[in-house]
C-alpha positions in Angstrom: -5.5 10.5 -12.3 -2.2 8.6 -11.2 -2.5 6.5 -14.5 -2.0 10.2 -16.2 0.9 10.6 -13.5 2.6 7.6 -13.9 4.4 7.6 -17.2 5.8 11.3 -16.8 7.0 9.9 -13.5 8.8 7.1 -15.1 10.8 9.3 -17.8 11.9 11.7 -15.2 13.4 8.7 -12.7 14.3 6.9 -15.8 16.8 10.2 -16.6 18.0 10.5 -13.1 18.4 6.8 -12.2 19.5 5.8 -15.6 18.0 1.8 -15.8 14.8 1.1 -16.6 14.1 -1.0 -13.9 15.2 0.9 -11.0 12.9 3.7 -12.2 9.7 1.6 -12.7 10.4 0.4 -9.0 11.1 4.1 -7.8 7.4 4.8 -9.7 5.5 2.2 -8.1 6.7 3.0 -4.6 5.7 6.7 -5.1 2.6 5.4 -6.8 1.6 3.0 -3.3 3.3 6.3 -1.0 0.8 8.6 -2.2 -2.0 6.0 -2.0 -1.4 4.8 0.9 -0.5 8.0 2.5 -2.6 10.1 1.0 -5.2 8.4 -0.8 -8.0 10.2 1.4 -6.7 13.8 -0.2 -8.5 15.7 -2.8 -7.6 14.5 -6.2 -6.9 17.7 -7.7 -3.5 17.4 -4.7 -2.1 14.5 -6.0 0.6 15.8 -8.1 2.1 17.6 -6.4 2.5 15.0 -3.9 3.2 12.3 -6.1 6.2 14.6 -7.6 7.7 15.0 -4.1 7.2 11.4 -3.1 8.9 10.5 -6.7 11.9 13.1 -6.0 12.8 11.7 -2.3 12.7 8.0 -4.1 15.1 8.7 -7.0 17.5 10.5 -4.3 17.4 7.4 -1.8 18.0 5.0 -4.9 20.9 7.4 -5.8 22.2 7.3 -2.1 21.9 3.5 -2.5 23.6 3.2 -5.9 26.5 5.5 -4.9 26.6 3.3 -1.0 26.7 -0.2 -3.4 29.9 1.2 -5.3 31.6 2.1 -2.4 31.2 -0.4 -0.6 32.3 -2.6 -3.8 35.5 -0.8 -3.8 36.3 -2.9 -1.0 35.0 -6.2 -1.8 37.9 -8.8 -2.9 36.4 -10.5 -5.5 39.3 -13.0 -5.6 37.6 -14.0 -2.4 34.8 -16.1 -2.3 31.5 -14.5 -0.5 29.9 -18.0 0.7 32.9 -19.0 2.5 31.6 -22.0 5.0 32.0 -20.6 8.9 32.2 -24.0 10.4 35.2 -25.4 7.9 37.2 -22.2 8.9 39.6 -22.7 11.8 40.3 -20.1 14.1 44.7 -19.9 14.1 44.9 -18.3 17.3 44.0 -21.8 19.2 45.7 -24.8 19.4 44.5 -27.9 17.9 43.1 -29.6 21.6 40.8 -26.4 22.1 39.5 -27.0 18.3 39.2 -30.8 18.9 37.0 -30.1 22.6 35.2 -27.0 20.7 34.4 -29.4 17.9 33.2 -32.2 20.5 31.0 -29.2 22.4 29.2 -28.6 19.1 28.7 -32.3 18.9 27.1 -32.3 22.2 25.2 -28.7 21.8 23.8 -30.7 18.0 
């Protein structure tokens, strides 16, 4: 019964969500939802729930997608993201609270 579910499942996230992969991931959560939630239901009630299930999962990937490009609005990409903590030095000290801070991390290692 879910094999028949699956690939009508897949075209309707793959025309919300718009990438192929997304939408195979969004069926295959609803597909282990309803399984693993519901799996003790009557076959015959699987549909509907599996429809539902699918629904709430393209509209979280949506929320996500829309969350990513707002948040990458802000992102400098000029700016490395794997800038190293420890070779950073914190400007509002002076250099002999660096140097014992540096000497405590010795000590802490």
């Amino acid at each position: 019964m879910l094999r028949d579910l699956q690939p009508r499942g897949y075209r309707v996230a793959l025309l919300d969500l718009r990438d192929s992969a997304r939408a195979g991931d969004v069926v295959q959560e609803a597909s282990e939802a309803l399984i693993r939630r519901y799996g003790d239901h009557p076959v015959a009630e699987w549909a509907p729930l599996f429809y539902a299930i699918l629904r709430n999962r393209i509209r979280d990937h949506g929320r996500h997608l829309r969350l990513e490009r707002l948040l990458g609005l802000w992102r400098d990409d000029s700016v490395s993201a794997d800038i190293d903590l420890e070779s950073t030095e914190d400007a509002s000290i002076g250099p002999e609270e660096q140097v014992s801070g540096r000497e405590l991390g010795a000590r802490i290692e």
